[in-house]
Backbone as a ProteinNet text record, in pm:
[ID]
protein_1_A
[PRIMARY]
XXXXXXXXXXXXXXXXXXXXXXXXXXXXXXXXXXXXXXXXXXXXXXXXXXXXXXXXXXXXXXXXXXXXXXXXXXXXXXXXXXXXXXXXXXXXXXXXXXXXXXXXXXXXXXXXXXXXXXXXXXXXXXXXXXXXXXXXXXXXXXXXXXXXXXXXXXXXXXXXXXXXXXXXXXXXXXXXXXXXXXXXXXXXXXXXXXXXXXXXXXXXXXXXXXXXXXXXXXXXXXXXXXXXXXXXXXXXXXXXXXXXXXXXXXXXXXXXXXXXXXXXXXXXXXXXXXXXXXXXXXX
[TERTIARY]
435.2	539.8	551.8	566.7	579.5	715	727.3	851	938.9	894.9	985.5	1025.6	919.6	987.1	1087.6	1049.4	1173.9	1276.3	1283.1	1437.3	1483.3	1463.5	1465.6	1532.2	1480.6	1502.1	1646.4	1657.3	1787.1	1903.3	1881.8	1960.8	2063.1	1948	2005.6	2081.5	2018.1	2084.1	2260.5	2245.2	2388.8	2466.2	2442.6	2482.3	2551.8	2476.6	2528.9	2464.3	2336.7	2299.3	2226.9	2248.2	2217.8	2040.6	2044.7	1886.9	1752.4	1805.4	1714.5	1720.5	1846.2	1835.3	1730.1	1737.4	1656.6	1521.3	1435.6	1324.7	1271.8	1355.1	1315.9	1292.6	1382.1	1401.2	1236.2	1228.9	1079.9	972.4	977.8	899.2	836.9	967	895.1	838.5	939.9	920.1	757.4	724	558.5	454.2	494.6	435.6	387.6	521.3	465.8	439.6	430.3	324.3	198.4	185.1	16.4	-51.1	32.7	0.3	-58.4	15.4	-58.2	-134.1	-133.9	-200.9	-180.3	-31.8	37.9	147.4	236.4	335.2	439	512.1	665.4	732.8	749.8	811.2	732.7	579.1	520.9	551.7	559.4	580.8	698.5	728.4	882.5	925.9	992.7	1023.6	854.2	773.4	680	620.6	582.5	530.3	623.4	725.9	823.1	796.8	830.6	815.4	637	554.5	429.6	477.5	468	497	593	702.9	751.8	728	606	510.2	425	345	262.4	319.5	435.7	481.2	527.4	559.1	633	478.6	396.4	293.3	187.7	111.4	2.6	52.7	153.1	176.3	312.5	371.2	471.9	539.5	571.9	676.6	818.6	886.8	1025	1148.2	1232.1	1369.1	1377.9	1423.2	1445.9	1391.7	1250.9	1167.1	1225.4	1211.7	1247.1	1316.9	1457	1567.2	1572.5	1485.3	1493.2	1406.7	1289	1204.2	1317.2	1434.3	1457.7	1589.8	1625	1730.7	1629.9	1558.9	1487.6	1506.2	1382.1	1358.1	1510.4	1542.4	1718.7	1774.6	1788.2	1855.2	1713.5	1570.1	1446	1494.5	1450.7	1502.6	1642.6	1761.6	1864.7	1948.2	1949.1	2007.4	1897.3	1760.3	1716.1	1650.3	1578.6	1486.1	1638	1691.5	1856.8	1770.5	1680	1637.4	1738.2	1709.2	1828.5	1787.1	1650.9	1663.5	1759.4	1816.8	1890.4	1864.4	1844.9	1799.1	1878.7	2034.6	2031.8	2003.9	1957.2	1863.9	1683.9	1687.1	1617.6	1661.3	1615.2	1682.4	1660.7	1757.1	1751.2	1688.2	1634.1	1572.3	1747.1	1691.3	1825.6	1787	1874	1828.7	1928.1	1869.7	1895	2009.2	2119.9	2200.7	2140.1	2086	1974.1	2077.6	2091.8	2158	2054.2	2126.3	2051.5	2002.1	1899.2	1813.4	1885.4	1936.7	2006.7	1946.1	1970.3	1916.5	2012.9	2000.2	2054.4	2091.4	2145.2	2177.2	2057.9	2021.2	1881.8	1769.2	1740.9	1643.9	1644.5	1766.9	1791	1725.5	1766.7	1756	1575.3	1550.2	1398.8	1322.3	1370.4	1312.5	1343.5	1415.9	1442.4	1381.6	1388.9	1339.5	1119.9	1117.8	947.1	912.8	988.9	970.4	930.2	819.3	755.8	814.5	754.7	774.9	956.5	976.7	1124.9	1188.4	1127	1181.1	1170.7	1157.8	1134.5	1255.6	1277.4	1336.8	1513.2	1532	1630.1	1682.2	1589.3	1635.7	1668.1	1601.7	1636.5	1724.1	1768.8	1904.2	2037.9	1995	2093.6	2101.6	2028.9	2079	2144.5	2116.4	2184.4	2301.6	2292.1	2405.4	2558	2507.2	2593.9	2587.3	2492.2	2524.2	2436.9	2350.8	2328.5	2216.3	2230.7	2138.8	1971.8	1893.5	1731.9	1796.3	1813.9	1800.8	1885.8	2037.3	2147	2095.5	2053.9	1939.8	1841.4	1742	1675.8	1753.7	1865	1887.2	2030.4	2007.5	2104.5	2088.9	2121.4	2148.7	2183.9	2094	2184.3	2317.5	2404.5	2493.2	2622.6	2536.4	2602.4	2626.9	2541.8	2656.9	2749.8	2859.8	2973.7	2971.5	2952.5	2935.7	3076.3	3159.6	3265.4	3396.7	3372	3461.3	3401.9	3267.7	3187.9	3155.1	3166.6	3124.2	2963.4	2996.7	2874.5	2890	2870	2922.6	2803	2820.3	2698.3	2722.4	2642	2706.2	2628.4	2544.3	2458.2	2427.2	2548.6	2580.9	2552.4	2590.2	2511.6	2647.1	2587.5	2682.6	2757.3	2690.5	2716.8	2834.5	2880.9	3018.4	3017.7	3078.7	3068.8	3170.8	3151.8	3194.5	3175.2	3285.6	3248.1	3227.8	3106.5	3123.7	3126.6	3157.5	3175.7	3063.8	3020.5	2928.3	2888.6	2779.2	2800.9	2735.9	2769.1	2749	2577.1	2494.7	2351.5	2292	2369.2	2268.2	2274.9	2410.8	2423.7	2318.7	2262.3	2187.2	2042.1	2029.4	1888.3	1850.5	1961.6	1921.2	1915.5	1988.5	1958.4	1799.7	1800.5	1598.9	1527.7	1560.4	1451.5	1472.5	1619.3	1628.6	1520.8	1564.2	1495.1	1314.6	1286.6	1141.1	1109.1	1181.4	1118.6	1206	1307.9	1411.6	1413.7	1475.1	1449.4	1606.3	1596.5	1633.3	1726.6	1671.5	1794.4	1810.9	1704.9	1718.4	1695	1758	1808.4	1656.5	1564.6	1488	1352	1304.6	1234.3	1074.9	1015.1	915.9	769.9	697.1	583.1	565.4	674.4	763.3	887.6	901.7	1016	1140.2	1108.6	1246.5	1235.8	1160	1209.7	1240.4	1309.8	1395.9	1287.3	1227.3	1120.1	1139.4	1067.9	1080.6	1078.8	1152.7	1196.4	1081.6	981.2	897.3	834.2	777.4	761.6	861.7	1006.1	1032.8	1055.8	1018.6	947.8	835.5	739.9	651.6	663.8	715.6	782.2	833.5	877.9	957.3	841.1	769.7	663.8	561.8	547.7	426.8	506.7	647.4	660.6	718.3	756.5	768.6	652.4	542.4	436	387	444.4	430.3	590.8	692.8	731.7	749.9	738.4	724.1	840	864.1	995.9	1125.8	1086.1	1159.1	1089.3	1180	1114	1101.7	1032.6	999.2	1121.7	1134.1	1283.9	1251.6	1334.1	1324.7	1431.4	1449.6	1574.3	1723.9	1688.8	1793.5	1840.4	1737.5	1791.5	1847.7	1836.4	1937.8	2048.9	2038.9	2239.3	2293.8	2216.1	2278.6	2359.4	2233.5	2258	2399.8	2429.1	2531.7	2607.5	2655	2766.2	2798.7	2753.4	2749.9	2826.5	2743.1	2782.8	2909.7	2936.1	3094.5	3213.2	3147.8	3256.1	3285.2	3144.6	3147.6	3262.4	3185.8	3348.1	3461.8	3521	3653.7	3738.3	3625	3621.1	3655	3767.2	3852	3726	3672.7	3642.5	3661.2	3781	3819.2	3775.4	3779	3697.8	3555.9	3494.2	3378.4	3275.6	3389.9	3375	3363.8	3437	3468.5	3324.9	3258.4	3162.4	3106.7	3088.8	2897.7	2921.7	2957.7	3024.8	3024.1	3082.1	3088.5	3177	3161.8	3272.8	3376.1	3352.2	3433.9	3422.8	3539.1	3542.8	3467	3462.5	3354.7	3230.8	3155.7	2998.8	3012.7	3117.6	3088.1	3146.9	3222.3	3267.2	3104.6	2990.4	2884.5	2831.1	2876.6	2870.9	2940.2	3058.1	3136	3025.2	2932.8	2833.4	2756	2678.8	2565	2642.2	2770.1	2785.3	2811.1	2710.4	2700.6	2850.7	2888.9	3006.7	3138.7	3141.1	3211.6	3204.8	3090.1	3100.4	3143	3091.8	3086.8	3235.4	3280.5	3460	3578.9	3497.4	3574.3	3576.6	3690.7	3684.2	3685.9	3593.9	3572.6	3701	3750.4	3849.5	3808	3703.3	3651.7	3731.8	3707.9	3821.3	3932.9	4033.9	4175.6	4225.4	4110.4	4171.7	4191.7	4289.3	4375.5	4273.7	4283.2	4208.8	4251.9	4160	4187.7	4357.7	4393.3	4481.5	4464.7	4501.5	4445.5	4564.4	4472.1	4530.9	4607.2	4715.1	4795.1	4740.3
2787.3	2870.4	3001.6	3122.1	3258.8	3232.8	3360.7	3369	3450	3510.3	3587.8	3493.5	3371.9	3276.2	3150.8	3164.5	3082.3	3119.4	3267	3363.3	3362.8	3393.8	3371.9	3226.8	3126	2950.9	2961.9	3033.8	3016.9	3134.2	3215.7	3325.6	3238.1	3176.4	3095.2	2957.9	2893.7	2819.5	2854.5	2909.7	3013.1	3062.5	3073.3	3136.3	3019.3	2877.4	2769.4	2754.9	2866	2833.9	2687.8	2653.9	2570.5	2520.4	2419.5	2335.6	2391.9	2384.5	2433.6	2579.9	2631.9	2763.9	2831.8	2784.8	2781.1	2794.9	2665.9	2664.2	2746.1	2756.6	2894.2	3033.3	3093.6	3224.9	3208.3	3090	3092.2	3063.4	3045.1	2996	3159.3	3220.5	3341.9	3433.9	3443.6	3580.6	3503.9	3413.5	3337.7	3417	3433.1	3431.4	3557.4	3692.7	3813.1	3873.9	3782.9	3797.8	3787.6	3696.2	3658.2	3712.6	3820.2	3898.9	4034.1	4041.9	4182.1	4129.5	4036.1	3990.8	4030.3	4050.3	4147.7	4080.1	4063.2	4053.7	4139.6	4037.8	4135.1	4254.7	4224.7	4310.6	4443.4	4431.2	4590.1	4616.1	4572.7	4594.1	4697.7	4735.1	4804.1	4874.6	4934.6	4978.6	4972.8	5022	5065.3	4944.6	4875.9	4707	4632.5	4628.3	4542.9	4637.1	4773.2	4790.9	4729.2	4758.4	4735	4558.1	4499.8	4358.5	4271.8	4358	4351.8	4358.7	4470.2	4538.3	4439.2	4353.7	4269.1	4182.9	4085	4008.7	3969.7	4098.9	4142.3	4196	4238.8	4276.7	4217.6	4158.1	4054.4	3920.6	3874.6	3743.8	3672.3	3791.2	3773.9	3673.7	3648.9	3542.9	3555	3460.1	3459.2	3573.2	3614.8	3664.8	3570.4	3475.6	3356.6	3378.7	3404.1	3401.2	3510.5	3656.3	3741.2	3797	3691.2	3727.8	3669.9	3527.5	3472.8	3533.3	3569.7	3695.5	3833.4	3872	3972	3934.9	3798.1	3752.1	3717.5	3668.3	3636.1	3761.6	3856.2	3993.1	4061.8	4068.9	4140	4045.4	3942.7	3834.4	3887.5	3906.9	3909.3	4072.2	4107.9	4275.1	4289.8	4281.4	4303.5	4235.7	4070.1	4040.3	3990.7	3963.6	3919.4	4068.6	4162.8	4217.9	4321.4	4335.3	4472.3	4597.7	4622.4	4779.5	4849.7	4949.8	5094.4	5192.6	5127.8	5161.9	5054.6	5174.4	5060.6	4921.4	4846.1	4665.3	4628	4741.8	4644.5	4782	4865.1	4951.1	4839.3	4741	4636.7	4605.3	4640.9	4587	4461.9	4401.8	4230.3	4310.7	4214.9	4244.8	4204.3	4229.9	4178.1	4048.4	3975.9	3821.2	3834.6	3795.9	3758.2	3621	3619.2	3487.6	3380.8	3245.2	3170.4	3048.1	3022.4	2846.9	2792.7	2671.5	2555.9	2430.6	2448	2293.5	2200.1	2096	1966.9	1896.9	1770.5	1616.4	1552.4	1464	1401.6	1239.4	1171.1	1066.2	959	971.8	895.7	968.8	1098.7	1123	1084.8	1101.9	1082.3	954.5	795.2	717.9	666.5	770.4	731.5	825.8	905.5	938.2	851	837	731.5	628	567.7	423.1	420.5	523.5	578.4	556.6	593.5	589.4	483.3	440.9	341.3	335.9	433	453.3	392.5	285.3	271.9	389	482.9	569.1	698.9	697.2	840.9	773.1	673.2	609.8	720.4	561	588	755.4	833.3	967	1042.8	992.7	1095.3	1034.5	905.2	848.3	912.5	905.4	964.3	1122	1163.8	1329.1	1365.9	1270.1	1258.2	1175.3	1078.7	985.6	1064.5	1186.5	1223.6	1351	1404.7	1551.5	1655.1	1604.3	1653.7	1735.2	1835.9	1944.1	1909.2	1918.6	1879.2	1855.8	1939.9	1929.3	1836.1	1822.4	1736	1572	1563.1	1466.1	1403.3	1520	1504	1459.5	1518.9	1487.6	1437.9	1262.6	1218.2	1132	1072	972.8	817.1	716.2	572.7	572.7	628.1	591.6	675	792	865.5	755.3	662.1	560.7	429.9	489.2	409.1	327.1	191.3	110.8	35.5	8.2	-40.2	61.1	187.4	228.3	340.8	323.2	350.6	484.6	594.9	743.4	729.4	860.5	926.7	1017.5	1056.7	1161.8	1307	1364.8	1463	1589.4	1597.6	1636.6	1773.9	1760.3	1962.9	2023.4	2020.5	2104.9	2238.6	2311.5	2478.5	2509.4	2611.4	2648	2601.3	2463.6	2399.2	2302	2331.6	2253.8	2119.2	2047	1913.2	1805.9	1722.8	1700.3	1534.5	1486.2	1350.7	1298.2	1236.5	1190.7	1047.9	1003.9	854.2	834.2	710.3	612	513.2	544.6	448.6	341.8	216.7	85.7	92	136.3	128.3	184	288.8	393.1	306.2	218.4	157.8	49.6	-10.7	-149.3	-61.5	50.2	109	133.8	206	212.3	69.2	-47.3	-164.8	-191.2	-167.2	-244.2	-174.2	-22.1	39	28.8	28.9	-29	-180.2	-274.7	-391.9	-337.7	-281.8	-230.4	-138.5	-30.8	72.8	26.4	-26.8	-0.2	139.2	221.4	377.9	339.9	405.2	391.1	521.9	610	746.2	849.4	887.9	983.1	895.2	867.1	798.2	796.2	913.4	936.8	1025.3	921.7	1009.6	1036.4	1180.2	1215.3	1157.8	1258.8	1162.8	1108.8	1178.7	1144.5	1086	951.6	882.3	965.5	1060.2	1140.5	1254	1289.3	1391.1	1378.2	1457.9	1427	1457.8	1384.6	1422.1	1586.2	1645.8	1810.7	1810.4	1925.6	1916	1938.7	2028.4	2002.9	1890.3	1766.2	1649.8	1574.7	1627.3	1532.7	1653.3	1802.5	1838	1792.9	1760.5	1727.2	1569.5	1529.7	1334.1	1375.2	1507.9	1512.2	1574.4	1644.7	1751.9	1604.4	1469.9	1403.2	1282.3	1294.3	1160.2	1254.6	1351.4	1407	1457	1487.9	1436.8	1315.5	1217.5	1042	1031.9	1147.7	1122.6	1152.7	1094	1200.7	1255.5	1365.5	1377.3	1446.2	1443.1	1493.1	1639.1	1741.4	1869.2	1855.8	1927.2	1945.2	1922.6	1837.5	1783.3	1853.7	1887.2	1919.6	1886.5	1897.9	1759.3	1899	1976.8	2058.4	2040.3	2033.7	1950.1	1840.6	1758.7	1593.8	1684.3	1734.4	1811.7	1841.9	1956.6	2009.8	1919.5	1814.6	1672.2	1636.4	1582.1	1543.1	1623	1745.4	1786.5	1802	1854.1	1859.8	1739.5	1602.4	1466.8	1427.5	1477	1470.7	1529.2	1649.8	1758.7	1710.7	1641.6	1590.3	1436.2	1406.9	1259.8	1292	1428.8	1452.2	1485.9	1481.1	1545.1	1696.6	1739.7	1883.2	1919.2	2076	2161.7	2148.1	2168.4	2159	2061.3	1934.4	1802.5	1777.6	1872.6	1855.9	1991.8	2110.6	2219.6	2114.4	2039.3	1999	1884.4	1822.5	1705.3	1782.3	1909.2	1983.7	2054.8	2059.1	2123.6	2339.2	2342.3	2502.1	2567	2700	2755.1	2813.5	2837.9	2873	2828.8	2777	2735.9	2821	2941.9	3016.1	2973.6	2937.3	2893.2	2754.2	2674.8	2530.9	2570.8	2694.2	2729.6	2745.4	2751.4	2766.6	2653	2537.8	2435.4	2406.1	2477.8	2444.1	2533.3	2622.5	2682.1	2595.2	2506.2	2433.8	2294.3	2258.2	2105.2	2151.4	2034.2	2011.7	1968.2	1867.9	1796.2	1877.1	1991.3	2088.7	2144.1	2274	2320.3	2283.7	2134.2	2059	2042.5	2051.1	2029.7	2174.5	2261	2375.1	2443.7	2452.9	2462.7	2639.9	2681.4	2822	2839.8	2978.9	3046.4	3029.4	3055.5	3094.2	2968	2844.9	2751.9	2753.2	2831.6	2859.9	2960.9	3035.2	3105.5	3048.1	3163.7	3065.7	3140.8	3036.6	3073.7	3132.4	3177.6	3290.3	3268.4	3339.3	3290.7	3257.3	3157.1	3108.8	3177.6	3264.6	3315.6	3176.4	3216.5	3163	3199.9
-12492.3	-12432.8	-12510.9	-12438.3	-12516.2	-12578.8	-12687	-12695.4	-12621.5	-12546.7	-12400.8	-12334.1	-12267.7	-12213.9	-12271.2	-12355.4	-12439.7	-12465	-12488.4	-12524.7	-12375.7	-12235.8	-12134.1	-12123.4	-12138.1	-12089.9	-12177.5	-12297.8	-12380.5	-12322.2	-12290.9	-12247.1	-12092.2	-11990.4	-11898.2	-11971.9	-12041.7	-12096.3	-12120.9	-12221.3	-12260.3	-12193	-12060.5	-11921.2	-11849.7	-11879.4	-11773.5	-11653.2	-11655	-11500.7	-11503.7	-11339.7	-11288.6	-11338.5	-11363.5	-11403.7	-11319.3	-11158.2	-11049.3	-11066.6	-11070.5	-11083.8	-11220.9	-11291.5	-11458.4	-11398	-11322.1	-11311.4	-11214.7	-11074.3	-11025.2	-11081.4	-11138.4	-11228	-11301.5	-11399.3	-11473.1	-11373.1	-11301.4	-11205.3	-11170.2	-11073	-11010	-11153.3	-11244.8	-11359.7	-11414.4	-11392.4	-11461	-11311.6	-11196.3	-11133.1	-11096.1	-11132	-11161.9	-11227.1	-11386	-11446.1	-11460.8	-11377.5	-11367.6	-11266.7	-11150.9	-11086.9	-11136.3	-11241.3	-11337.1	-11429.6	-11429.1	-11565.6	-11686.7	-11707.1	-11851	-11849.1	-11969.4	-12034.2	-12000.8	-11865.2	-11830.5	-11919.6	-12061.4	-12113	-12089	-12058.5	-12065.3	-11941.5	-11830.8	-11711	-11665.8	-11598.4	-11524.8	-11363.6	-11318.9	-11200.2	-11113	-11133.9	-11055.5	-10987.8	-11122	-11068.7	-11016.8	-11036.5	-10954.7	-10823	-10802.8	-10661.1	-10562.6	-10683.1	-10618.3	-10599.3	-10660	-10636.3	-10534.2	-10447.2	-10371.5	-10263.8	-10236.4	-10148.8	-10120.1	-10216.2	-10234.7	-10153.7	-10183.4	-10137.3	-10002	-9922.9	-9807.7	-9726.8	-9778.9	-9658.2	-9691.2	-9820.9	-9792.7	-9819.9	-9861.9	-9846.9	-9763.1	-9732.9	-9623.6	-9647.5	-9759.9	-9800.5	-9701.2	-9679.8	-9625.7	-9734.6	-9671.6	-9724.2	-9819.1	-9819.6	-9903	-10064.6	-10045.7	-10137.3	-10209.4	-10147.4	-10232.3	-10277.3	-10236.7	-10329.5	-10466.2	-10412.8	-10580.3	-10674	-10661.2	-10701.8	-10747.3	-10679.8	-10729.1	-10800.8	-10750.2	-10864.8	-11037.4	-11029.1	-11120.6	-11239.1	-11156.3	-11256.9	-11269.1	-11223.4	-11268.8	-11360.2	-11394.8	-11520.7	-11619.6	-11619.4	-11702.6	-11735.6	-11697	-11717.3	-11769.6	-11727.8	-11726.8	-11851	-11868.9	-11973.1	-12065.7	-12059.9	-12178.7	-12241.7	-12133.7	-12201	-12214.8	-12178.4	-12151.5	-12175.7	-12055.7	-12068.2	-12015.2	-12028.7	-12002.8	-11842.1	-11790.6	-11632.1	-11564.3	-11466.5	-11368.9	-11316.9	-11361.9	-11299.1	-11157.3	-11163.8	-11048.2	-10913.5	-10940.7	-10846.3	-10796.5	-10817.8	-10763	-10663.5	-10509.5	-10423.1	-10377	-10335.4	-10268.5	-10102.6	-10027.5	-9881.8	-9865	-9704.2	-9602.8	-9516.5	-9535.6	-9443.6	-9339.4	-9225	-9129.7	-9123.4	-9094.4	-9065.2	-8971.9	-8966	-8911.6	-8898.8	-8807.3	-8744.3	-8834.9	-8895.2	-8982.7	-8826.5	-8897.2	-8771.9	-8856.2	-8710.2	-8717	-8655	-8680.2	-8643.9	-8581.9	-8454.3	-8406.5	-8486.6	-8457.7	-8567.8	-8544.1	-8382.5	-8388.6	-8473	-8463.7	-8529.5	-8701.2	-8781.6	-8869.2	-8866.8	-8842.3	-8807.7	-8827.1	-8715.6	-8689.3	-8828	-8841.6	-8963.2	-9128.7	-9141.2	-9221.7	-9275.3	-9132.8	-9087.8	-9084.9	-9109.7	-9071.5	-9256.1	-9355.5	-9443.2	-9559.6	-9600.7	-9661.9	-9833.2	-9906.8	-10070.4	-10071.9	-10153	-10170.3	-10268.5	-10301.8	-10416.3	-10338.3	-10231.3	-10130.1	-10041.1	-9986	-9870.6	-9954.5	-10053.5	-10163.9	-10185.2	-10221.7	-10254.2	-10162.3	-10004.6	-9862	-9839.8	-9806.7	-9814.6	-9835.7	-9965.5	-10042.9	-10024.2	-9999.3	-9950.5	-9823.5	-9756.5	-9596.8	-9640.7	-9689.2	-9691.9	-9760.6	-9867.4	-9936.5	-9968.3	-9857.9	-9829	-9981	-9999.3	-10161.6	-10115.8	-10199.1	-10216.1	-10298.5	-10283	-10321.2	-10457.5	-10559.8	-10692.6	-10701.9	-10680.2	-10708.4	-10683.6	-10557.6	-10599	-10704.1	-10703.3	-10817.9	-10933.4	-10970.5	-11104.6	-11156	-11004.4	-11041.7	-11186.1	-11224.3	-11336.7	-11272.2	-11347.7	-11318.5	-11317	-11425	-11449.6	-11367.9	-11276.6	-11148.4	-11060.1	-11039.4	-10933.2	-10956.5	-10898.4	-10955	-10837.7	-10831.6	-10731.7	-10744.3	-10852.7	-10805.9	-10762.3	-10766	-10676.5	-10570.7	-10554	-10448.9	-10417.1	-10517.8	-10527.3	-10631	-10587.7	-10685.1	-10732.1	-10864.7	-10947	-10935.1	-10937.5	-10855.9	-11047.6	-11119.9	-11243.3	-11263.1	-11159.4	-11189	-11032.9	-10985.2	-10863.4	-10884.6	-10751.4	-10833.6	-10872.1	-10958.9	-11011.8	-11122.8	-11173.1	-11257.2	-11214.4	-11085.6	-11012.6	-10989.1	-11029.6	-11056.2	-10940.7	-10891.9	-10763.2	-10777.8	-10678.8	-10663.2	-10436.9	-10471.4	-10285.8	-10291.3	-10139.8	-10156.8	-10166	-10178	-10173.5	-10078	-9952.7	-9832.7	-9860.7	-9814.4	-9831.2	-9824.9	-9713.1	-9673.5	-9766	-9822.9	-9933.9	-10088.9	-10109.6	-10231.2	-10213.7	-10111	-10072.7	-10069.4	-10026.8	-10067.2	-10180.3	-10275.1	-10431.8	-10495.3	-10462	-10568.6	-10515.8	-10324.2	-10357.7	-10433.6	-10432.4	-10491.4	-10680.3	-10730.8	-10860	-10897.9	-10809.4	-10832.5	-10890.1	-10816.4	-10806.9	-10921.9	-10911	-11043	-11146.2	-11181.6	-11281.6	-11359.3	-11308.6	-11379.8	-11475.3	-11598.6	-11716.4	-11730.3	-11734.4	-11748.5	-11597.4	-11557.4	-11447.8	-11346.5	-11242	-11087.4	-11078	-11001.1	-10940.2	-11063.2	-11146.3	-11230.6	-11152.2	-11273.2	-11233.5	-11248.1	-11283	-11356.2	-11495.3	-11579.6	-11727.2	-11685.6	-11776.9	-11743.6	-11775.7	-11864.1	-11956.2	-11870.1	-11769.4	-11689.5	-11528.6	-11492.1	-11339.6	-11234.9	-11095	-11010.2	-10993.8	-10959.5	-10904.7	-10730.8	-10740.7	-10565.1	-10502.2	-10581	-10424.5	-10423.4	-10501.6	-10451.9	-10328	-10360.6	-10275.1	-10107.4	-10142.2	-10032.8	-9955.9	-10047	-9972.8	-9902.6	-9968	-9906.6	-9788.7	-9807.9	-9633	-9504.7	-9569.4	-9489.1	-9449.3	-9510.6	-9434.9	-9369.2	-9387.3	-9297.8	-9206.7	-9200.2	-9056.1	-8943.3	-8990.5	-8940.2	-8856.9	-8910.6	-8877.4	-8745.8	-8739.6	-8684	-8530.2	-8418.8	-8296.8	-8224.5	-8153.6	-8087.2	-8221.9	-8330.7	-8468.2	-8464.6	-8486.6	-8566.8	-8706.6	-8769.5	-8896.2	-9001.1	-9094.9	-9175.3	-9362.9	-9355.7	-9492.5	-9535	-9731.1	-9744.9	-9680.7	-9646.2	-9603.9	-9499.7	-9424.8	-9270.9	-9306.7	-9381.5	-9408.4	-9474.3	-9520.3	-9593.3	-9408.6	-9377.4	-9256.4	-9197.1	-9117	-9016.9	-9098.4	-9223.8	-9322.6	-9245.5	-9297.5	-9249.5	-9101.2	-9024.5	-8876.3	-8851	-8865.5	-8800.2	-8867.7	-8998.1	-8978.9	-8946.5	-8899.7	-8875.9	-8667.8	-8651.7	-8517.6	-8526.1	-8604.9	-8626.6	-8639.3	-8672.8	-8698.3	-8817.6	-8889.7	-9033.6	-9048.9	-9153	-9158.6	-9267.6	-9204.8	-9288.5	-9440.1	-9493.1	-9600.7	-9689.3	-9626.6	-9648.3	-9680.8	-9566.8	-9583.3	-9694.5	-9724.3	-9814.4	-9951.6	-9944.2	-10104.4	-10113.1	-9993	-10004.9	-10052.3	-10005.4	-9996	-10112	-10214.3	-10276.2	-10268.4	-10166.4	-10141.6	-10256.8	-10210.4	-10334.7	-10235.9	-10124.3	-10022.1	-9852.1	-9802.1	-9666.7	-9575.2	-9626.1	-9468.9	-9485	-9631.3	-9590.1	-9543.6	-9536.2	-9465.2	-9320.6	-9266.5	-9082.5	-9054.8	-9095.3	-9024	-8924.2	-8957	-8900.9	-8804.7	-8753.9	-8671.3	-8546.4	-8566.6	-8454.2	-8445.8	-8505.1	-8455.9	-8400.4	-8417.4	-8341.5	-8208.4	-8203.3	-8002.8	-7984.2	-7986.7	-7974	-7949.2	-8032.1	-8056.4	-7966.1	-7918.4	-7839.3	-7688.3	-7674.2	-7548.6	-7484.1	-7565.8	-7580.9	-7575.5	-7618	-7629.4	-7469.9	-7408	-7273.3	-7229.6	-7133.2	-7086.8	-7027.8	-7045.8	-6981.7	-6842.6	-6815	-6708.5	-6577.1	-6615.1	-6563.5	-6528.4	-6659.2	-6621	-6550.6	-6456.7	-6366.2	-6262.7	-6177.4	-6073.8	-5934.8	-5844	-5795.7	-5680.8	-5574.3	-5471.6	-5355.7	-5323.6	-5267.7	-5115.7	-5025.3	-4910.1	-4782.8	-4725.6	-4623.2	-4501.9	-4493	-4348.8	-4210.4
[MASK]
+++++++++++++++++++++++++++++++++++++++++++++++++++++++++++++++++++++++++++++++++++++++++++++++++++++++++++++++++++++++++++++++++++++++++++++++++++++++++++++++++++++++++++++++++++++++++++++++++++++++++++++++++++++++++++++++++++++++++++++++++++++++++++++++++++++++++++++++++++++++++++

């Protein structure tokens, strides 16, 4: 490990950011380095613009991508290396606002149910079952489930926000088969090191081949199981507010997005167009 990247891993450290958030940030700042093939610190404005360029017209990465790319270099630039050009004259792209793809409760179901590995079953489970974000998953702990009073302690939310959800009966009976089987010791869902937590894109890719195997399902990522999560309870009758605090939001308007994609919802909300009165009938 350099020592840029280590003063970096400690600077976030010190900060509190989030675990996932940590490995993204090193993730991209490793990756445009090895695009120049030089040592970020020599780097500055020009290559970040060329590298943006790069990104957006020969590799056409998503919005997505290159905000974390430009969140990245603005914390690399800004608080570890603290140069004296503007860092936050780095512009973020503009994303588009995108309806989240949802799952019907059969598809959930049939996707689920398609699933073989008890340690893949277990962890998608549990992200649908309890609304959890890829990493929060990843890096639950044994001792995160409290089976006698039936939550789960969720302890590296973003943001470092720490949260408790219930615990559904099917998801507690999926983790003991798959306990019986692996007995994992410190991290819920470990990786290919027992002392370290699986990485999300493994359990991306757990989702990218059994949705493949599934027919009549669109493409599931563990985001689509959060989505499906919230939707289907906001369709049961579940208050916003309720379901802000499951997912752990920091504010009620990013969980009102959900009130646009339920069917149920809309199906129910009645057109004006009805309550007019209608023509009057000549004598």
């Amino acid at each position: 490990m350099t020592p840029l990247r280590q003063r970096m891993l400690e600077d976030m450290q010190i900060r509190n950011l989030a675990p996932s958030t940590q490995d993204t940030y090193a993730r991209q700042v490793a990756r445009f380095a090895l695009h120049f093939g030089s040592c970020p610190s020599k780097l500055g404005p020009a290559e970040i613009r060329e590298y943006q360029l790069h990104l957006i017209k020969e590799r056409q990465v998503a919005p997505a991508v290159l905000v974390q790319v430009v969140a990245a270099l603005r914390f690399l630039y800004g608080t570890t290396l603290r140069k004296t050009w503007a860092v936050e004259a780095i512009p973020y792209p503009k994303t588009g606002k995108k309806l989240p793809t949802v799952l019907s409760r059969e598809q959930v179901a049939q996707f689920l149910g398609t699933i073989k590995n008890l340690k893949h079953r277990a962890l998608l489970m549990a992200i649908y079952g309890c609304g959890l974000r890829v990493a929060e998953a990843t890096h639950l702990r044994v001792e995160d489930i409290d089976s006698q009073r039936m939550l789960v302690r969720v302890q590296f939310g973003k943001g470092n926000r720490q949260r408790q959800v219930p615990l559904p009966p099917k998801l507690l009976g999926a983790l003991r088969e798959y306990w019986k089987e692996a007995r994992p010791q410190t991290w819920l869902f470990p990786g290919r090191f027992p002392d370290r937590p699986m990485i999300t894109a493994s359990v991306r890719d757990a989702c990218r081949k059994v949705s493949r195997e599934v027919p009549r399902v669109p493409p599931v990522t563990p985001h689509t199981l959060r989505h499906s999560y919230a939707t289907h309870l906001l369709e049961a009758g579940v208050d916003l507010r309720t379901i802000q605090v499951m997912l752990g939001h920091r504010t009620v308007s990013t969980t009102a997005i959900y009130t646009h994609v339920s069917d149920r919802q809309l199906r129910q909300a009645p057109s004006p167009l009805e309550s007019l009165p209608g023509p009057e009938k000549s004598t």
